[in-house]
N, C-alpha and C positions, 0 to 999 in steps of 0.2 A: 504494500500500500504506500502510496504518496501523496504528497501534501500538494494538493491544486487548488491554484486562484481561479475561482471564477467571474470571467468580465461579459459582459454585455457586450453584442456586436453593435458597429456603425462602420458607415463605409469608411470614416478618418481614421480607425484603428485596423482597420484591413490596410490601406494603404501604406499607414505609418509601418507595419507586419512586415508585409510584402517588400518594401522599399528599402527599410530602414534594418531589418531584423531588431528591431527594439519595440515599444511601446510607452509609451505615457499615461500615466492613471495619477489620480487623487486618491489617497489615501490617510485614513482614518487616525491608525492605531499601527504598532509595528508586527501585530499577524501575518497581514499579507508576506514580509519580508521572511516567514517562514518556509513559503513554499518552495516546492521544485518546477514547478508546471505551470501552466496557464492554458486554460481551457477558453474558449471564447464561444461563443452560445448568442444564437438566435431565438428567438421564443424558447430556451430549453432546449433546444437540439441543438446539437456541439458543428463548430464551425471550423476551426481551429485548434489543435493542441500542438506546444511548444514548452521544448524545454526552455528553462530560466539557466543563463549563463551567470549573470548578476544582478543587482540594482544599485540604481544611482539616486540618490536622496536630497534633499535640497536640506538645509539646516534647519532649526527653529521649529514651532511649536507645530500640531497636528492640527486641522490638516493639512497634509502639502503632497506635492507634485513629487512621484518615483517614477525613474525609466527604466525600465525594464527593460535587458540585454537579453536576444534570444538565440541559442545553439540551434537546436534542431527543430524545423517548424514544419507541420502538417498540415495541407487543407484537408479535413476530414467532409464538405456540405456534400458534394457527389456519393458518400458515402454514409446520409445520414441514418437510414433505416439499421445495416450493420451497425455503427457504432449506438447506437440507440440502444442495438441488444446487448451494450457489452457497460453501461451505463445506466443506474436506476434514476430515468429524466425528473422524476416526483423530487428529489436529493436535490436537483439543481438550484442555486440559486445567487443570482448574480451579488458581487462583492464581499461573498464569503469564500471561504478556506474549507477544501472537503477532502476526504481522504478517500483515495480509490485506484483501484490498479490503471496505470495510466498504457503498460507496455505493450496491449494488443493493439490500441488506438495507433501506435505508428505504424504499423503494416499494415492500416485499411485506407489510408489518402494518399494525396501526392503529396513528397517533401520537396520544399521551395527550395535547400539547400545543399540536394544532393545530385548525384550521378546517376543517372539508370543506366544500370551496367548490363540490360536485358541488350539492349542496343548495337553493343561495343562499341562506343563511342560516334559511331553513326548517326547524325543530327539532319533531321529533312528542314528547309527552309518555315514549311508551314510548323512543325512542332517547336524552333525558333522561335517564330512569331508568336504564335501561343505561349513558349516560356518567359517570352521577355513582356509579354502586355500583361500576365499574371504578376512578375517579378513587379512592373514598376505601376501597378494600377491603372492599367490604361485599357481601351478598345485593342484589340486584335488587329482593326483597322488603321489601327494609329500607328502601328509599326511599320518600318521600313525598313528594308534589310538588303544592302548591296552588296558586291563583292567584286574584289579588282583583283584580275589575274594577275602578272607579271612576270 
């Protein structure tokens, strides 16, 4: 079992995710700074899970502003119905610390931060484009993607 933050989604914390591998929250009390994890949750269905590298704290009294350094991050939403069943959704609830096995949730999304070594290294321009409009919060459409021989 591990200790997971749970946040509420919005699109500015998916982006900050995606972009930044960090986040930013307000925080209460120094709980949150217990965790390992961060789960990010839409109505209760898990959006995101990522490990916590670190946090970064502002000085002075509660509450204030933590950022959150992220190692390994997961979109789990293509995959909400599985991780649903690996998660009792009733338990969820945003801005509290829950304890629960977090280790099946990495092998049911895609990781922002890895290799698929299924591939061997073989990259099509369209799944490019797809990695990098997810990576930087953008349309699909918005990416451009050239290449100069030489």
């Amino acid at each position: 079992m591990a200790k997971v933050l749970v946040l509420g989604h919005s699109d500015q914390l998916s982006k900050e995710l995606r972009a930044q591998r960090a986040i930013t929250v307000q925080v209460a009390a120094l709980e949150p700074m217990t965790s390992e994890y961060v789960l990010v949750v839409h109505n209760r269905i898990p959006v995101w899970i990522a490990k916590i590298d670190k946090f970064v704290i502002q000085t002075g009294a509660f509450p204030k502003n933590a950022n959150i350094q992220l190692e390994a991050v997961v979109c789990l939403d293509e995959n909400w119905p599985e991780t649903a069943s690996h998660i009792d959704l009733d338990r969820i609830e945003t801005g509290k610390v829950l304890d629960f096995q977090v280790s099946p949730l990495f092998g049911m999304g895609k990781a922002l931060n890895s290799i698929d070594e299924r591939i061997g290294g073989v990259l099509s321009v369209d799944e490019a484009a797809t990695r990098l409009a997810w990576t930087y919060g953008v349309e699909k459409n918005q990416v451009k993607i050239s290449i100069e021989l030489k």
